[in-house]
C-alpha beads as a LAMMPS data file, in Angstrom:
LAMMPS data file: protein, C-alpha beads

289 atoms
288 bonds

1 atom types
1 bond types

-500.0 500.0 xlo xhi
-500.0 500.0 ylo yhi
-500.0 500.0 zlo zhi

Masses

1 110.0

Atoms # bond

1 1 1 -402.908 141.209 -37.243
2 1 1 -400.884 138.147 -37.685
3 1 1 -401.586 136.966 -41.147
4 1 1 -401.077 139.109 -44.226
5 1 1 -401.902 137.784 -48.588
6 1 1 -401.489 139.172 -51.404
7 1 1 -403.938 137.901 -54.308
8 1 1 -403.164 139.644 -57.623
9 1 1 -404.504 139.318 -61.213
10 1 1 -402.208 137.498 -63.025
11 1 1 -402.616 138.844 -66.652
12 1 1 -401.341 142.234 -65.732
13 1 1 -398.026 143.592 -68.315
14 1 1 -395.127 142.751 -67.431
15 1 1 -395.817 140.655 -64.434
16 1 1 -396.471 143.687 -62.566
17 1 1 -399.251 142.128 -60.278
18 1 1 -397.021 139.345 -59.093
19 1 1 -393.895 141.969 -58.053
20 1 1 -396.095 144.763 -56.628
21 1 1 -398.116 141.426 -54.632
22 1 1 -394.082 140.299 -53.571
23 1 1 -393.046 144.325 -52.491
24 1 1 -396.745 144.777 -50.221
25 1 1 -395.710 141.025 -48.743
26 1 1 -392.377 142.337 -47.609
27 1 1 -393.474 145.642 -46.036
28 1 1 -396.323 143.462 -44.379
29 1 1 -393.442 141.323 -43.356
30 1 1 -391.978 143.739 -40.778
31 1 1 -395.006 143.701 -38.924
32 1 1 -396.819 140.185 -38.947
33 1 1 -395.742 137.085 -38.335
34 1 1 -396.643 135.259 -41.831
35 1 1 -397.584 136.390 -45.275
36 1 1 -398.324 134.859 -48.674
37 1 1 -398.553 135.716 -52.311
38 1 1 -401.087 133.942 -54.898
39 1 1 -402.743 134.694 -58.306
40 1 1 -406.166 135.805 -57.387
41 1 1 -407.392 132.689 -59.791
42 1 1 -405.442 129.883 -58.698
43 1 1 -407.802 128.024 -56.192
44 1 1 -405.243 125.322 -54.973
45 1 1 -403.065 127.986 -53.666
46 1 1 -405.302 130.019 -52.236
47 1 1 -407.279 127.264 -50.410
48 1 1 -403.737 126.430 -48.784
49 1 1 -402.884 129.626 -47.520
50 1 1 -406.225 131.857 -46.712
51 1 1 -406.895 130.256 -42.881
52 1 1 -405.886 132.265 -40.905
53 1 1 -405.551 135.391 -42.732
54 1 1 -406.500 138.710 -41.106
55 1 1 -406.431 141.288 -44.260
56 1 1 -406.158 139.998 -47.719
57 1 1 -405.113 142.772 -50.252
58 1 1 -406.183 142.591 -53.409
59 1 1 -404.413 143.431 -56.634
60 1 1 -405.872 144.300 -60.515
61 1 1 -409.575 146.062 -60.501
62 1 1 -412.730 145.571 -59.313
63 1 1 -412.859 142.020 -60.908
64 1 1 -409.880 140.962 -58.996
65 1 1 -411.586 142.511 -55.632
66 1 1 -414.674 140.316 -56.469
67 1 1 -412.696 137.370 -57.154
68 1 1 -411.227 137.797 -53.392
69 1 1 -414.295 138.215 -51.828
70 1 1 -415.496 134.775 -53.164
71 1 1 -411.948 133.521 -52.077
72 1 1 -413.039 135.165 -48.391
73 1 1 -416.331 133.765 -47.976
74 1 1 -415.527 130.798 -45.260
75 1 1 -412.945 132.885 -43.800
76 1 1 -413.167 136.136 -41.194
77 1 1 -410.267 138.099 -43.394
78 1 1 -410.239 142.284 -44.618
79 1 1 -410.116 143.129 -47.977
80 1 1 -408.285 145.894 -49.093
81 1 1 -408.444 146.763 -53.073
82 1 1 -405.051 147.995 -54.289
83 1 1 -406.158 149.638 -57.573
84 1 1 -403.907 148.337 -60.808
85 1 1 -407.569 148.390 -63.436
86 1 1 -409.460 151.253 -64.753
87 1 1 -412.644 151.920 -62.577
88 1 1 -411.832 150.925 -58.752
89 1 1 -415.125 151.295 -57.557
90 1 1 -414.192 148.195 -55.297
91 1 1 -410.707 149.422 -54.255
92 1 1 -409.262 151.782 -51.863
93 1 1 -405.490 153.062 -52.792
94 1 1 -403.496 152.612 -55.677
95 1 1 -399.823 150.647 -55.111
96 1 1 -397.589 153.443 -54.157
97 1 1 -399.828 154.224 -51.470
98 1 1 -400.660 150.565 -50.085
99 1 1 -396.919 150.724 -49.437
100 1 1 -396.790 153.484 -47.504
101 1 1 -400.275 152.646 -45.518
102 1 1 -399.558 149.015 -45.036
103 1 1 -397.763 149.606 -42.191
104 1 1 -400.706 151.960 -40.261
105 1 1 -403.302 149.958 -41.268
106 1 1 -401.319 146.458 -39.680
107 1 1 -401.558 148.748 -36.652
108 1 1 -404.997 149.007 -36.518
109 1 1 -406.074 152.230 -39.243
110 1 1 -409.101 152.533 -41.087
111 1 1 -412.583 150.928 -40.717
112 1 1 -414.624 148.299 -41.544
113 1 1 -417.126 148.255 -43.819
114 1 1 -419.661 145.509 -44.778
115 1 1 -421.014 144.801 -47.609
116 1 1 -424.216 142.609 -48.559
117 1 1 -423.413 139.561 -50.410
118 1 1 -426.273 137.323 -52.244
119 1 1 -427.261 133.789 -52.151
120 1 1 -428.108 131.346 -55.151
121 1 1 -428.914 128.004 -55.299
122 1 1 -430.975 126.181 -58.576
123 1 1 -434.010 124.019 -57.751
124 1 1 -434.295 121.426 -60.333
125 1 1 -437.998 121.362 -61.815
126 1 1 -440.917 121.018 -59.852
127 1 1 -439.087 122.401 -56.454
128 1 1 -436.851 119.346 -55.915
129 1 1 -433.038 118.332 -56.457
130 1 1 -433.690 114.449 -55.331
131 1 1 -430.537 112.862 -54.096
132 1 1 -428.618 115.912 -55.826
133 1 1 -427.232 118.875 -54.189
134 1 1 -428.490 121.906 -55.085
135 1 1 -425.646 123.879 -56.870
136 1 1 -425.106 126.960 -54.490
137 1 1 -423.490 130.112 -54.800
138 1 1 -422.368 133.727 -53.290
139 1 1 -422.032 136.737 -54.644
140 1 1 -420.846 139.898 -54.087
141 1 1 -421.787 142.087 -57.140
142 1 1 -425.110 139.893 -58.489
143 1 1 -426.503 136.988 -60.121
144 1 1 -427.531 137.223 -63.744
145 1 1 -430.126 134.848 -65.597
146 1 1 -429.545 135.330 -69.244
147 1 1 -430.222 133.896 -72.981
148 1 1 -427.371 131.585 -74.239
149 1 1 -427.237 132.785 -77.601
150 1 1 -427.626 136.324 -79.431
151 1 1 -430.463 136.874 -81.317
152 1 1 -432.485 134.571 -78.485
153 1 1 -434.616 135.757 -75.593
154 1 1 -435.247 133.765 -72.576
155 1 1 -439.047 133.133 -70.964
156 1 1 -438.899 133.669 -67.199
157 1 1 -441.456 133.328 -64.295
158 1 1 -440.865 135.317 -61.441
159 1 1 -441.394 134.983 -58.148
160 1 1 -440.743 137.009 -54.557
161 1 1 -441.655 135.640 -51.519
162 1 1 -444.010 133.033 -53.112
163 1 1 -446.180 135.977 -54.789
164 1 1 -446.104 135.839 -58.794
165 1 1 -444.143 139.527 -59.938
166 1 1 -443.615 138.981 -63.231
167 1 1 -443.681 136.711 -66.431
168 1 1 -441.221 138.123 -69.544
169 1 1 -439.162 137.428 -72.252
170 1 1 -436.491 139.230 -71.911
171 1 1 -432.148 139.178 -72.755
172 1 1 -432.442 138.133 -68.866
173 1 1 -432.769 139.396 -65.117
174 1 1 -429.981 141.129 -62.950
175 1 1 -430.541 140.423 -59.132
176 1 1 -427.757 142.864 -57.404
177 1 1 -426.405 143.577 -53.989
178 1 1 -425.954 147.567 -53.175
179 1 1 -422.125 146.826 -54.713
180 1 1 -423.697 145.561 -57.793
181 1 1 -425.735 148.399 -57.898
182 1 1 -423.096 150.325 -59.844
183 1 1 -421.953 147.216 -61.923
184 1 1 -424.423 146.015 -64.869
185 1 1 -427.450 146.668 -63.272
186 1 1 -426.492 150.499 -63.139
187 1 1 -425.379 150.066 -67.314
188 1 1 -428.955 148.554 -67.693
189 1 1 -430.583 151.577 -65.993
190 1 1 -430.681 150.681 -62.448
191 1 1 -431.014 152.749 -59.949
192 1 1 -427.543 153.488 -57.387
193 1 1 -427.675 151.964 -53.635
194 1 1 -426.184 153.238 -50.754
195 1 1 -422.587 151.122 -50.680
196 1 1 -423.557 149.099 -47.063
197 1 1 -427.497 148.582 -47.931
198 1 1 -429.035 145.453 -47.190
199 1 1 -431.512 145.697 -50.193
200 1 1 -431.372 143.843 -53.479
201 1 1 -431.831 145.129 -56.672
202 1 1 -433.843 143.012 -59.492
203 1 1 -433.240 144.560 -62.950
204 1 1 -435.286 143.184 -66.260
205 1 1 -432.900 143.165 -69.642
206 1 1 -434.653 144.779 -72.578
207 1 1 -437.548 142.891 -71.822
208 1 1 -439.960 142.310 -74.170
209 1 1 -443.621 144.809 -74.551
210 1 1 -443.337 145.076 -70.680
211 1 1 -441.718 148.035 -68.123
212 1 1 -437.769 147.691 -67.808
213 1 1 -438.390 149.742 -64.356
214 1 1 -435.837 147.926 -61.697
215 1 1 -437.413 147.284 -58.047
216 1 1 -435.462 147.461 -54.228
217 1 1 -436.313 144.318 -52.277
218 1 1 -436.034 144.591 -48.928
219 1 1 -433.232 142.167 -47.214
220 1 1 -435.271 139.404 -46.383
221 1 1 -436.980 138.648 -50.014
222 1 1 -436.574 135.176 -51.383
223 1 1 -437.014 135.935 -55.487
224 1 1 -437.341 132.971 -57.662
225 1 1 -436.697 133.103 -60.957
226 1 1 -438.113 129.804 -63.415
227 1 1 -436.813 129.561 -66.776
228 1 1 -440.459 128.395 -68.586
229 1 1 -439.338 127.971 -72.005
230 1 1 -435.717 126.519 -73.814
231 1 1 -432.437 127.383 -72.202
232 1 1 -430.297 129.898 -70.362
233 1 1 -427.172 130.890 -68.869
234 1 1 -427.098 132.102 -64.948
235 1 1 -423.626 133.692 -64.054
236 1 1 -422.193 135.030 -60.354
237 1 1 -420.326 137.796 -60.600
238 1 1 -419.469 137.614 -63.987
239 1 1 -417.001 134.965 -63.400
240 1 1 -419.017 131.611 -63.661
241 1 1 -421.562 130.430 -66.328
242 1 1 -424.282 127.872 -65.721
243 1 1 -426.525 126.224 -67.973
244 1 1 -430.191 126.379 -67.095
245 1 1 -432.744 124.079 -68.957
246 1 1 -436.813 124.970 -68.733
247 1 1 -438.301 124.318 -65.219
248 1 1 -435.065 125.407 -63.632
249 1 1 -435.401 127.599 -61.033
250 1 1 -432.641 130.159 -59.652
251 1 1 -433.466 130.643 -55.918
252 1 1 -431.921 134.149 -54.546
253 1 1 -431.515 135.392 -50.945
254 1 1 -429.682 137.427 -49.254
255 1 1 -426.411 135.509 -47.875
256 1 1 -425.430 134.664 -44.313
257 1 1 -421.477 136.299 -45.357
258 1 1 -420.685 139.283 -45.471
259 1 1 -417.959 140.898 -47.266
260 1 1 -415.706 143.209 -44.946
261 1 1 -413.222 145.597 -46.845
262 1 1 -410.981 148.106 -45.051
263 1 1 -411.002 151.769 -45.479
264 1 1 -409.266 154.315 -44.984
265 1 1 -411.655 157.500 -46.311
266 1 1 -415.082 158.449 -44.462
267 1 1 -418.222 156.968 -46.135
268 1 1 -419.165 159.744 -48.341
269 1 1 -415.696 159.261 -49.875
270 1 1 -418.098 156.715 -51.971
271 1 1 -420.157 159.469 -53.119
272 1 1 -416.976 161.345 -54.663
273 1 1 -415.733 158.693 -56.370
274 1 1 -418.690 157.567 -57.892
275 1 1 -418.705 161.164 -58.976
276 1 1 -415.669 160.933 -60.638
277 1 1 -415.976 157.648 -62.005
278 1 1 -419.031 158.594 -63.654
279 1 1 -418.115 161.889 -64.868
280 1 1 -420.707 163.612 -63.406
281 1 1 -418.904 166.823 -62.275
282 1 1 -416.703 167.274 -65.711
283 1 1 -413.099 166.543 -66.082
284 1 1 -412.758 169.626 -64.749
285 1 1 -414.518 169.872 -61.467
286 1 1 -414.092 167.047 -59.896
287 1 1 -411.947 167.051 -56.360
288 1 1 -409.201 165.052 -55.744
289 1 1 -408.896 161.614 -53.959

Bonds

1 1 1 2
2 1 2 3
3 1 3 4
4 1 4 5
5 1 5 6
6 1 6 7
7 1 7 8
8 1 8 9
9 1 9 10
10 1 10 11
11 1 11 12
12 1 12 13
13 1 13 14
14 1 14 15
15 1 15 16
16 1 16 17
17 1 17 18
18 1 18 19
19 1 19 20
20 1 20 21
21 1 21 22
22 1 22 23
23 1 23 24
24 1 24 25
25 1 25 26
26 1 26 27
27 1 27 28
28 1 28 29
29 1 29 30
30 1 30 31
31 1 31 32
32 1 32 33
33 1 33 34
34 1 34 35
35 1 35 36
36 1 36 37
37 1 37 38
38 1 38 39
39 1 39 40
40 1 40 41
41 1 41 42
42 1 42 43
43 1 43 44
44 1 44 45
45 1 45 46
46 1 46 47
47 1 47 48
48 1 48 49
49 1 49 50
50 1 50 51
51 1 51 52
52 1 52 53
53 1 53 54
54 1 54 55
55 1 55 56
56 1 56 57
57 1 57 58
58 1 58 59
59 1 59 60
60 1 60 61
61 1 61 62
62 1 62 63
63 1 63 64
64 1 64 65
65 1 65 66
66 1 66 67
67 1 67 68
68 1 68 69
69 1 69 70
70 1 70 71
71 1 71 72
72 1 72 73
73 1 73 74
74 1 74 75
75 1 75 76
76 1 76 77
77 1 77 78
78 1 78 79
79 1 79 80
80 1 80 81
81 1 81 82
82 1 82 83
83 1 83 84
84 1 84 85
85 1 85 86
86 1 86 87
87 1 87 88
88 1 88 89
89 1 89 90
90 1 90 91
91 1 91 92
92 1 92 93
93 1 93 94
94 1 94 95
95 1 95 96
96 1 96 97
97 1 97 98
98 1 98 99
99 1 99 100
100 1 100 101
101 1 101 102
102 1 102 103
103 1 103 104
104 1 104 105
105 1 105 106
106 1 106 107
107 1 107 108
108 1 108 109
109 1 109 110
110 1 110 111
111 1 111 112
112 1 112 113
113 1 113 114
114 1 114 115
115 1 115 116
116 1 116 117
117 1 117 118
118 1 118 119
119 1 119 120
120 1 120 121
121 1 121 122
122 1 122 123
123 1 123 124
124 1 124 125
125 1 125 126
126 1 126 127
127 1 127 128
128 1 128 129
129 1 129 130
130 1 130 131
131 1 131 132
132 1 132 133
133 1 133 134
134 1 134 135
135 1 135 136
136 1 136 137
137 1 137 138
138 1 138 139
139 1 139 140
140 1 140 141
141 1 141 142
142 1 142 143
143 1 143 144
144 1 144 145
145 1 145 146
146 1 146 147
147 1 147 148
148 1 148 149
149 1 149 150
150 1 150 151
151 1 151 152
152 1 152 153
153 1 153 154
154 1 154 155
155 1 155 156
156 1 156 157
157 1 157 158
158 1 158 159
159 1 159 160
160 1 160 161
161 1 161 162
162 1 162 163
163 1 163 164
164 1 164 165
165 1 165 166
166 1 166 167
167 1 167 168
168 1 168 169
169 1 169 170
170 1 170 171
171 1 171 172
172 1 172 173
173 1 173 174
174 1 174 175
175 1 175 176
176 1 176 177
177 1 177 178
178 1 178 179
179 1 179 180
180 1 180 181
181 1 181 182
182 1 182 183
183 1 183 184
184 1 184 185
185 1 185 186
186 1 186 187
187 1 187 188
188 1 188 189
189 1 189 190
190 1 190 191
191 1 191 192
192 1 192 193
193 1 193 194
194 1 194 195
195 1 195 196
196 1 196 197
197 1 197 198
198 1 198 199
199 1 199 200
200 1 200 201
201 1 201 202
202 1 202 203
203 1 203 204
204 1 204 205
205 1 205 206
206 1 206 207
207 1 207 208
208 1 208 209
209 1 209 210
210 1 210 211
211 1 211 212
212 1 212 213
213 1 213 214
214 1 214 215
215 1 215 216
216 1 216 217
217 1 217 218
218 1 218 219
219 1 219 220
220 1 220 221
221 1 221 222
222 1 222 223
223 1 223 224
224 1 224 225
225 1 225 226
226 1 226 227
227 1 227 228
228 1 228 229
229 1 229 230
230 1 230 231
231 1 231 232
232 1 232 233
233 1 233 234
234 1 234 235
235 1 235 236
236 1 236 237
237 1 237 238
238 1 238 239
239 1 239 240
240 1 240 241
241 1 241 242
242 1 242 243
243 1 243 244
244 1 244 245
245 1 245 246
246 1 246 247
247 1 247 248
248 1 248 249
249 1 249 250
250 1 250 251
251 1 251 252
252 1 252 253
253 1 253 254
254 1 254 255
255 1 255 256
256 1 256 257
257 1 257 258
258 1 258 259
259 1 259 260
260 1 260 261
261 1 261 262
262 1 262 263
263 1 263 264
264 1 264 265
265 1 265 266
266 1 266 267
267 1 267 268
268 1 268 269
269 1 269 270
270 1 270 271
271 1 271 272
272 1 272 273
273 1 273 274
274 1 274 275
275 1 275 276
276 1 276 277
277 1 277 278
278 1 278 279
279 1 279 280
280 1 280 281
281 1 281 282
282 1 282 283
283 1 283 284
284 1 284 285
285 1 285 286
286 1 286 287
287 1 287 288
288 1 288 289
């Protein structure tokens, strides 16, 4: 490795995501030949400094680990989640230990492991976007077509691999990578991937007199989701909204990038933490990290 960052939340008390970025970019310091620090948000200074980078750690929760991967998506770099949030589904150590890691894992530690990422892209109605560029997107943890307002259902038409699957009215549609799995779709009964699956997810929201079962889409499915009737919101990762109008239609794929964190555990260190996260052996019983 030559090329070290730091990308941290930057609403953490006390400025603590800034300092703990600074203290990780000094011990990486000793071993590469460049480093930077940025807020996690700030796109200017991130643009500037990620060519180049080998391993990008992240700092805050799993939002902040999501917000890197996006940041990651043109480049080649290794994400490493440095735990500061609640959950940490996403991340791999907490601070005290990225310091005393950092130094092992410059020299070559851990594994890689990928993770699936989605593409989206809105067709305007009737299939074409004229002189206009479709608006494209990736995704990491999923794509979500929902209503605008509360109270307010949204009409949808959908569509995989050019066969009809579905008309509802529904709060909206979750379409989630095997990370997503255990983000909203999971909260809206979805059922759990394995972490490097290539499947996608599709998740109805309280639909309307019709099933709320989810369905696992193999890798290569194109789903299509119209809006028929008024207006929605579509979303990528939580992070970005997007108005939809009727006729819209929110093409999803899998994406050609590939998100590629660093680890330090085997792979059914997953399994134990989603254990623990989800309480599932008691506060009790459940084994340490």
């Amino acid at each position: 490795m030559k090329k070290v960052g730091c990308c941290y939340h930057p609403k953490l008390p006390d400025d603590l995501g800034r300092r703990i970025a600074e203290e990780l970019a000094g011990v990486a310091a000793q071993h590469v030949e460049e480093t930077w620090v940025a807020p996690a948000w700030d796109d200017e200074a991130t643009a500037k400094h990620m060519p180049g980078t080998d391993l990008l750690l992240c700092l805050g929760g799993d939002g902040t680990v999501l917000r890197a991967a996006q940041l990651v998506v043109a480049n080649d770099a290794l994400l490493l989640g440095v735990n500061m949030g609640r959950l940490g589904f996403l991340t791999e150590l907490d601070a005290s230990t990225a310091k005393e890691r950092l130094p092992d894992i410059i020299n070559g530690a851990g594994r890689i492991e990928e993770r699936a990422m989605l593409h989206a892209e809105v067709v305007q109605a009737g299939g074409e976007n004229g002189d206009k560029a479709p608006a494209m997107h990736d995704a990491l943890n999923d794509v979500v077509i929902g209503r605008r307002t509360l109270g307010r259902t949204v009409q949808v038409s959908i569509q995989v691999d050019g066969s009809s699957l579905a008309d509802l009215r529904a709060d909206g549609v979750i379409i989630a990578t095997a990370t997503g799995s255990t983000a909203y779709s999971l909260s809206a009964g979805g059922a759990i991937l394995p972490p490097e699956s290539d499947e996608i997810m599709m998740t109805p929201l309280a639909p309307h007199l019709a099933s709320n079962n989810s369905i696992v889409l193999p890798a290569r499915s194109v789903i299509e989701v119209r809006l028929t009737v008024g207006e929605a919101t579509f979303s990528v990762d939580g992070e970005r909204d997007h108005d939809l109008q009727a006729g819209e239609t929110v093409r999803v794929s899998l994406s050609p990038h590939r998100a590629r964190f660093l680890r330090l555990g085997e792979p059914a260190k997953f399994y134990g933490r989603l254990a623990r996260r989800l309480n599932w052996l008691g506060e009790s019983n459940g084994a340490p990290e």
